[in-house]
VOGU-3710 file (C-alpha; in Angstrom, 3 decimals, decimal comma):
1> xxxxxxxxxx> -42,312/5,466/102,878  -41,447/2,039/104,031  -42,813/-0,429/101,756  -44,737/-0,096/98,830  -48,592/0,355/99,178  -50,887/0,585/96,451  -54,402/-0,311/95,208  -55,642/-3,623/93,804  -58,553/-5,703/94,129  -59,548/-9,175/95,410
11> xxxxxxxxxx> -61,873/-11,385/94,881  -62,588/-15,131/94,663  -64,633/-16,327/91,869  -65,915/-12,858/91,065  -66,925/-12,601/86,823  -64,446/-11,119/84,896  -61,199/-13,041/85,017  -58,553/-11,719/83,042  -55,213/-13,243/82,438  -51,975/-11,046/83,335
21> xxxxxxxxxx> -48,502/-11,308/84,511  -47,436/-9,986/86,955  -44,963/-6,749/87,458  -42,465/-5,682/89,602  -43,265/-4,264/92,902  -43,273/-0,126/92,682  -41,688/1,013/95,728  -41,545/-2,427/97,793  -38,617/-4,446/96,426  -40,610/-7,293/95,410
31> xxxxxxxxxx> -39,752/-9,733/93,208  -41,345/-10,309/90,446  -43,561/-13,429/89,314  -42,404/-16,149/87,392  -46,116/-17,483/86,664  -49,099/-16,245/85,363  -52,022/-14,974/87,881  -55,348/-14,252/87,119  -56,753/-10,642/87,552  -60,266/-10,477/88,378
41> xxxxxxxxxx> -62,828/-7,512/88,580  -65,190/-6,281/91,398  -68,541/-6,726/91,879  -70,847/-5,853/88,919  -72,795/-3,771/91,164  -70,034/-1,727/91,324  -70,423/0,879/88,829  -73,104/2,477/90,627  -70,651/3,699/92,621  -69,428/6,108/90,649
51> xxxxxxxxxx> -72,034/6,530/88,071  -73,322/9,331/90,539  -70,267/11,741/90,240  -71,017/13,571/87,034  -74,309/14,326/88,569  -72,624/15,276/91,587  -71,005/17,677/89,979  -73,344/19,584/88,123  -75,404/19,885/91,144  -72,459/21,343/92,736
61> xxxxxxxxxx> -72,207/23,817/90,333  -75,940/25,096/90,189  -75,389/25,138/94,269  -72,435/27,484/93,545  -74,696/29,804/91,287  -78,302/29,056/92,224  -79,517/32,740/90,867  -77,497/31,910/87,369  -78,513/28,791/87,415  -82,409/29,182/87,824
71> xxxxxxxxxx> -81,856/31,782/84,930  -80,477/29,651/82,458  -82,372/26,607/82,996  -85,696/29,238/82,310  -84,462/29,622/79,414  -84,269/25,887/78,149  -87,506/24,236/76,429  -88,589/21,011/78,071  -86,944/19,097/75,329  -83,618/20,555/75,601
81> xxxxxxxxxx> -83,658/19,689/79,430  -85,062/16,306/78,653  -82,103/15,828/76,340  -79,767/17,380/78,992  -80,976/15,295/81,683  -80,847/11,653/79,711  -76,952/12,759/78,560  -76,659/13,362/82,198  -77,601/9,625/83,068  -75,919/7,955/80,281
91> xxxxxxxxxx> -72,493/10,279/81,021  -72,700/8,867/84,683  -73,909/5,241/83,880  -71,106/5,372/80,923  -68,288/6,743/83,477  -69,212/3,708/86,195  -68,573/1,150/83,958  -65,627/2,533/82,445  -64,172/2,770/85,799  -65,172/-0,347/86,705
101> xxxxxxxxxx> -63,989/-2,238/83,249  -60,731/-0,954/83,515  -60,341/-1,995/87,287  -58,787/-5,395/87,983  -56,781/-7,168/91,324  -54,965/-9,918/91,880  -53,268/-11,712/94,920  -49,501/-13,085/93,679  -46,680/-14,924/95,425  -45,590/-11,387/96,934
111> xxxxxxxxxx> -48,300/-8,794/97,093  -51,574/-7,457/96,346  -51,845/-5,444/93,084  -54,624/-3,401/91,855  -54,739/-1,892/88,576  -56,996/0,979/87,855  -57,383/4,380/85,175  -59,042/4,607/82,037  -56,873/7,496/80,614  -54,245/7,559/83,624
121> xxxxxxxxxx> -53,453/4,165/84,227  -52,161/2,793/87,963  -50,801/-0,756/89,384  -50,510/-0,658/92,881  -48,332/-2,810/94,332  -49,704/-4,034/98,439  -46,970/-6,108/99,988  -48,265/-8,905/101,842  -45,852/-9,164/104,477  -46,606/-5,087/105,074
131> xxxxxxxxxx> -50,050/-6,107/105,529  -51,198/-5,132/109,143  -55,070/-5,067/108,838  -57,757/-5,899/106,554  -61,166/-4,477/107,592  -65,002/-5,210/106,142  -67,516/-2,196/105,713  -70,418/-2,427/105,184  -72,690/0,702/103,836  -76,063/0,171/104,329
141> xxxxxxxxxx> -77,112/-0,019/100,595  -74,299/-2,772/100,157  -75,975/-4,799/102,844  -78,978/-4,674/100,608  -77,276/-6,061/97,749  -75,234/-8,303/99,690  -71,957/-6,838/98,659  -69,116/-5,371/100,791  -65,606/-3,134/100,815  -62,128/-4,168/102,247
151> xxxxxxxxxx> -59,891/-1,612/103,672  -56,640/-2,451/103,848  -53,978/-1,073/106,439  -50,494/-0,995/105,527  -47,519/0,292/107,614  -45,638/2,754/106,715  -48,938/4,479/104,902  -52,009/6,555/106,126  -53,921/6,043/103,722  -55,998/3,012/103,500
161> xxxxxxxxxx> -56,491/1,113/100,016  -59,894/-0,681/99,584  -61,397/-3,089/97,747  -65,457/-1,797/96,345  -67,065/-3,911/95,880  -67,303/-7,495/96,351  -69,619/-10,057/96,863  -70,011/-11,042/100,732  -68,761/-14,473/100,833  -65,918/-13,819/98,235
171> xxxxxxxxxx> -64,729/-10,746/100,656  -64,490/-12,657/103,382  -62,611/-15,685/102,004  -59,859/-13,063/100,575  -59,713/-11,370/104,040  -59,229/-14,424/105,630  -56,314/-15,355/102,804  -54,729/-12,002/102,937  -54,322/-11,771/107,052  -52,680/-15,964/107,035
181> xxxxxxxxxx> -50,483/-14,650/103,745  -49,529/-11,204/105,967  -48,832/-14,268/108,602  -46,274/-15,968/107,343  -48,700/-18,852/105,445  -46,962/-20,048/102,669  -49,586/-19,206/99,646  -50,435/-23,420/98,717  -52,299/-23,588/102,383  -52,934/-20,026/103,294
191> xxxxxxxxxx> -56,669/-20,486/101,036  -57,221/-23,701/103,924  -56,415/-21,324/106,866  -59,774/-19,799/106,651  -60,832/-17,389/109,044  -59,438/-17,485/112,846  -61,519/-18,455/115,552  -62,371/-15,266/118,243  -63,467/-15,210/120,982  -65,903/-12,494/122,615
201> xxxxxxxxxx> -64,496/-10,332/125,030  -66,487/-7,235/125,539  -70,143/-6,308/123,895  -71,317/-2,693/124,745  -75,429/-2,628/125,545  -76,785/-0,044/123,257  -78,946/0,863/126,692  -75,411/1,513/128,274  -74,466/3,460/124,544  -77,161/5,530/124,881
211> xxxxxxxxxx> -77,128/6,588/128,526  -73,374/7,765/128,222  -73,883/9,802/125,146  -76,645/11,646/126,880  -74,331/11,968/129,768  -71,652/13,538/127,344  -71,388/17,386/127,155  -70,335/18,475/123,932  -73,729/17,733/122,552  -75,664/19,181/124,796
221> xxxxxxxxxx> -73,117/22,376/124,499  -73,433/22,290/120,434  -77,487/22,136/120,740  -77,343/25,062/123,065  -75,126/27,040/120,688  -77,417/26,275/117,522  -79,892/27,346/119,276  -78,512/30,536/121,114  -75,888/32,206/118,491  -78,468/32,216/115,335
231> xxxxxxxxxx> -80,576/33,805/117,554  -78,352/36,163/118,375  -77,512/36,690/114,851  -80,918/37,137/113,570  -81,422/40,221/116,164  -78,571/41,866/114,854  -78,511/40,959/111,438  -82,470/39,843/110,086  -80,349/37,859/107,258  -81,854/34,093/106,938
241> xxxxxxxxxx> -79,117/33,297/104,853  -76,525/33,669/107,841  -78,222/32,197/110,726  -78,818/28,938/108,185  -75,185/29,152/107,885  -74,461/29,364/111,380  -77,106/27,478/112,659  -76,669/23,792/110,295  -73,079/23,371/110,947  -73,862/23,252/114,950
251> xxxxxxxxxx> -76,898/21,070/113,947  -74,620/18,696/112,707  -71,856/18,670/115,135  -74,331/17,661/117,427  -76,474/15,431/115,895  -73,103/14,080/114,564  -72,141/13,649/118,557  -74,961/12,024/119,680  -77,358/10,189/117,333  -74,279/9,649/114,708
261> xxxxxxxxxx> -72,086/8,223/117,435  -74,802/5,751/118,405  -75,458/4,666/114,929  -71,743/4,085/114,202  -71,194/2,660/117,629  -74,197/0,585/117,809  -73,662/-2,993/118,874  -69,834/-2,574/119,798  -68,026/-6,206/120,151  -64,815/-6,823/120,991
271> xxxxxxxxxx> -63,033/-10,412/120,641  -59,845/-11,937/120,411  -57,763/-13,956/117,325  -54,365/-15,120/116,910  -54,819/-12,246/113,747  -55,442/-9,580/116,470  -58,420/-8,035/118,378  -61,689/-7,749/116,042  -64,112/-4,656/116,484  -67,812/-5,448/115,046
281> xxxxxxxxxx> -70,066/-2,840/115,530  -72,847/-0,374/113,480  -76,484/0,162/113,235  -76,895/1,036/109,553  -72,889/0,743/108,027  -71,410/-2,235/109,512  -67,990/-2,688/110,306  -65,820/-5,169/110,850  -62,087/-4,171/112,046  -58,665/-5,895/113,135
291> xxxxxxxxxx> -56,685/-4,234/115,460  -53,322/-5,561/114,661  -50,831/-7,159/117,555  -48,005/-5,074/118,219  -48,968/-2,063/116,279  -50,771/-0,134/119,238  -48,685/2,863/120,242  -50,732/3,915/122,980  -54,051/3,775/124,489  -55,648/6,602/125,937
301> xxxxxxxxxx> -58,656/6,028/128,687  -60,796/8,513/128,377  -63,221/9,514/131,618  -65,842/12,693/130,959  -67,200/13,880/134,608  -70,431/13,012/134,085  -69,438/9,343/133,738  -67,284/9,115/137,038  -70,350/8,470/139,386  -70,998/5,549/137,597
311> xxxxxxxxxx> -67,092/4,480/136,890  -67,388/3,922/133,084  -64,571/4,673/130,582  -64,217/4,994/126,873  -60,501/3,290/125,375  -59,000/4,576/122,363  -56,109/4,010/120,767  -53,089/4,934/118,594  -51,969/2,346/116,078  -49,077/2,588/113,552
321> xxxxxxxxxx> -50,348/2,988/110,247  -53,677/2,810/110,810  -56,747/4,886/111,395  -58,672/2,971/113,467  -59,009/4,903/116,933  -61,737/3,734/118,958  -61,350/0,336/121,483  -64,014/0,668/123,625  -66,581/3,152/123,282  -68,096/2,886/126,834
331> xxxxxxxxxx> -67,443/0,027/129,509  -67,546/-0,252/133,177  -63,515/0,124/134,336  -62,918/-3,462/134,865  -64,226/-4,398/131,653  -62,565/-1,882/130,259  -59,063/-2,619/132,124  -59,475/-6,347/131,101  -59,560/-5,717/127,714  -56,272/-3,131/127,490
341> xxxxxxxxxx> -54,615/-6,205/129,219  -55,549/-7,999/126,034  -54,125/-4,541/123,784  -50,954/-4,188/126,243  -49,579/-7,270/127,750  -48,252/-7,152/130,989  -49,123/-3,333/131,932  -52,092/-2,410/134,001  -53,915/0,787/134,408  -52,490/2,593/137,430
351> xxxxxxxxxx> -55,302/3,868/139,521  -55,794/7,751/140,459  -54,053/7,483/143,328  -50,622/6,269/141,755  -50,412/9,744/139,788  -48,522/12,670/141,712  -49,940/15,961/140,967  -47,405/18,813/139,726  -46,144/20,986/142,321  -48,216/23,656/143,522
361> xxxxxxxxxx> -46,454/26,756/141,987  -47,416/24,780/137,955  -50,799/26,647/139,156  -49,063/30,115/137,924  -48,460/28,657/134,446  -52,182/26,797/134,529  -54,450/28,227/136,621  -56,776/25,542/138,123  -56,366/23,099/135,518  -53,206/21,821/136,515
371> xxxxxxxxxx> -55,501/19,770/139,130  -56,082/17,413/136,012  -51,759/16,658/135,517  -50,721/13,438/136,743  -47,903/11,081/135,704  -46,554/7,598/136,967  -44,182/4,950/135,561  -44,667/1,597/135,882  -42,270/-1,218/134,817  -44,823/-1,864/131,401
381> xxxxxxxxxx> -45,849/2,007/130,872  -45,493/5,637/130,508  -48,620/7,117/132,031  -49,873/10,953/131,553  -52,540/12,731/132,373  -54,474/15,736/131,349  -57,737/17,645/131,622  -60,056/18,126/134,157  -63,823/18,115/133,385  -62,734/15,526/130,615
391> xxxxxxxxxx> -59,602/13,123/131,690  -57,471/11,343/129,935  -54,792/9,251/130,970  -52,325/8,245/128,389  -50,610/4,889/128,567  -47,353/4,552/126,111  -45,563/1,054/126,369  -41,454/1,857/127,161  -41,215/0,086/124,412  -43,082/1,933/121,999
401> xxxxxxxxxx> -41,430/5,487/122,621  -39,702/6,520/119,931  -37,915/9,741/121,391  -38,056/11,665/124,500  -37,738/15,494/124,699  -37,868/17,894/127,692  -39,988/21,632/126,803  -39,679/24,440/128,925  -40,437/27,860/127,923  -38,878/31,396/129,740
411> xxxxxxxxxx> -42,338/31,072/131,899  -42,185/27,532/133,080  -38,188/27,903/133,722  -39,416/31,017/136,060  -41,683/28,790/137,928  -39,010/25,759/137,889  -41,604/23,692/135,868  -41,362/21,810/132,629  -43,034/19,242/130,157  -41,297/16,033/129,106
421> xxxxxxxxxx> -42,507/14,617/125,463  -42,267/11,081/124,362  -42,988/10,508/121,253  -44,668/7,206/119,330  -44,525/5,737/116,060  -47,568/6,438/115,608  -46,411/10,029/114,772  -48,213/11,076/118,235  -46,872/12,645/121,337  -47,810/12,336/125,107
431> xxxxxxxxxx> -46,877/15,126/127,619  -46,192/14,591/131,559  -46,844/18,274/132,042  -45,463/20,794/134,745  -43,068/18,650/136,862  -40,801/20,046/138,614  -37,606/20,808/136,599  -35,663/18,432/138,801  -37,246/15,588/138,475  -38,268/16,498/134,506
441> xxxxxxxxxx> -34,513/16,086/134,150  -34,390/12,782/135,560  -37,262/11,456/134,258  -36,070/12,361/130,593  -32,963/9,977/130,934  -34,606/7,303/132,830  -37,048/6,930/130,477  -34,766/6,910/127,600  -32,853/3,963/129,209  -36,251/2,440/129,689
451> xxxxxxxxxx> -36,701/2,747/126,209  -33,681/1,636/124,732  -34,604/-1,615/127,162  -38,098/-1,853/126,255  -37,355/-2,198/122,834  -34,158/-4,809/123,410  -36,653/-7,283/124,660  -39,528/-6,887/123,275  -41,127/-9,985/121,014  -41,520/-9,221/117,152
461> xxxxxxxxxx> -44,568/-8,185/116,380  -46,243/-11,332/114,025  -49,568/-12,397/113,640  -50,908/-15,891/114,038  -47,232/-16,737/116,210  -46,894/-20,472/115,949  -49,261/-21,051/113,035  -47,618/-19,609/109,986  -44,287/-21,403/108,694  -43,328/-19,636/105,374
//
């Protein structure tokens, strides 16, 4: 793993200061600190974060035995499971504390380090300069106490760290410090950068939000199942315990795919920085994302048939490192075009009519479906796509493609047929599929060569370019 990523907390002004030098860098390389830096602790609210896992537990357990369970606790008196029930709150109470005593951060010269454990301890060790995003959440019981977690992208991780809790204004000042330090800000004036101005691009109606997730099928398709296959199952079995089982997980997918996805997606804005493309969006937890410059791998316009009449899109995307997916959860296409001109400079989406079909014997390897495969190749992009109720066309930058591989099994060679495979750093892969064995031949080297150039001149990828001088 390419640079070293581990946990620590920020936070300015928050109560709790303690003194500490500062160690080594784990895995990074880092030099170490010649002066002292002060380690601070989260939020004090933050112990009721964790002061609910003990309880957690034990209702686990009964949940795992609820027969054994109810037997046991019959035969308790009231005060034994008044005495249970107040260790039960102190254990928890006692635990959140702990955890959050023993948990400090610090920002040094070099990196972010957290240090947590009360038995076990840990130091992560955050890089700065490995820094690629630092995103705000808030759940909705943080909003009510004003408080809020950082997530923090790093490359060459999957993971994200985070920061939970601190106080609103404190979390924002460190995000702000953190992106102009990951800049190139030299750490005397990277507290002055402040935050970087944006500027709106894109805001999603929630009229428009909710229209296209009625419009979307896999709800619909989940509610029909929950409501069909229990049924079903009752006739045949007459157990309640299996069509409850059945039945809630189909409940949720679609609730999960409908009213979730609104709630999430609620309020979706788009603008632009010099730090990268912000995402603010959420109903009840709010968010408040970076999607870094440079780091997309490929972005993926997404078209279900429903939606075609009216020529809206959702964007998503692939980014190095990082686990935020979703660009634009429904736009009109030009919106949505203008905005991956923002994500991709210099490409364009290529229009349905610039995508040539696989030849007409792929239909013996994909019956009917194949009607969905179409690929072009721009100058800026490698564009595939697939499906046919549900599109999606795939757009890789030349300059993103790590590798490019040509599949083709003893069917497909039959037919003359095969898939070519490039592959991202984003540890994805996007398939032209079908084409002609010929020209699957040629396009393999010719996009390797376009490769190879794409990634001779391309610009570095650096945030803030022209502002930071470290």
């Amino acid at each position: 793993m390419s640079g070293a990523r581990e946990r620590e907390q920020d936070g300015a002004g928050t109560p709790g200061d303690v003194p500490a030098q500062s160690e080594t860098a784990a895995a990074g390389g880092a030099a170490p600190d010649s002066t002292e830096v002060r380690e601070r602790r989260l939020h004090p609210v933050t112990p009721l974060r964790r002061a609910w896992a003990p309880v957690a537990i034990l209702v686990g357990w009964a949940f795992h035995d609820p027969d054994g369970t109810q037997r046991r606790l019959s035969e308790l008196t009231a005060t034994t499971l008044a005495l249970g029930a107040t260790a039960v709150v102190v254990g928890g109470a006692l635990y959140g504390f702990l955890s959050w005593w023993f948990t400090h951060y610090a920002v040094t010269d070099t990196e972010l380090r957290i240090r947590t454990g009360l038995l076990f301890r840990r130091t992560a060790h955050i890089r700065l300069d490995r820094l690629q995003a630092v995103d705000m959440t808030q759940p909705l019981a943080a909003r009510l106490v004003g408080v809020t977690k950082l997530k923090l992208d790093v490359v060459g991780t999957e993971k994200k760290d985070e920061l939970a809790y601190l106080d609103e204004r404190h979390a924002a000042a460190l995000r702000a410090e953190l992106l102009a330090r990951a800049a190139g800000f030299a750490p005397e004036t990277a507290r002055e950068v402040g935050e970087a101005p944006a500027r709106n691009l894109l805001h999603v109606e929630p009229r428009m939000l909710a229209v296209s997730l009625l419009l979307t099928g896999a709800p619909w398709a989940l509610l029909v199942a929950a409501l069909v296959v229990p049924t079903v199952l009752w006739l045949i079995t007459h157990n309640a315990w299996t069509v409850i089982a059945t039945a809630l997980p189909m409940l949720g997918g679609a609730f999960a795919s409908s009213v979730g996805r609104f709630i999430a997606e609620y309020d979706w804005r788009v603008g632009e920085s010099p730090d990268g493309l912000r995402i603010d969006h959420g109903l009840l937890d709010k968010a408040h994302e970076t999607v870094p410059p440079g780091r997309v791998q490929t972005v993926h316009v997404v078209e279900p048939m429903l939606w075609r009449r009216l020529d809206w899109v959702r964007v998503e995307l692939d980014v190095a490192g990082s686990s935020n997916s979703v660009l634009v959860p429904v736009a009109p296409r030009a919106q949505a075009e203008s905005v991956i001109a923002r994500v991709l400079p210099g490409a364009r989406v290529p229009a349905a009519s610039e995508l040539s079909r696989p030849p007409k014997r792929a239909a013996w390897c994909v019956p009917v479906w194949w009607h969905g495969y179409g690929l072009t190749v721009t100058d800026a992009v490698f564009a595939a796509r697939h499906g046919l109720l549900r599109r999606r066309l795939s757009l890789v930058p030349h300059a993103k493609v790590q590798s490019v591989r040509l599949s083709q099994g003893a069917w497909k060679r039959f037919k003359d047929v095969a898939d070519v495979k490039v592959d991202t750093g984003a540890n994805k892969t996007v398939t032209a599929r079908l084409r002609a064995t010929q020209e699957a031949y040629e396009l393999l080297h010719a996009q390797a060569e376009r490769s190879r150039t794409g990634r001779r001149e391309a610009l570095p990828d650096r945030w803030m370019a022209g502002g930071a001088e470290g």
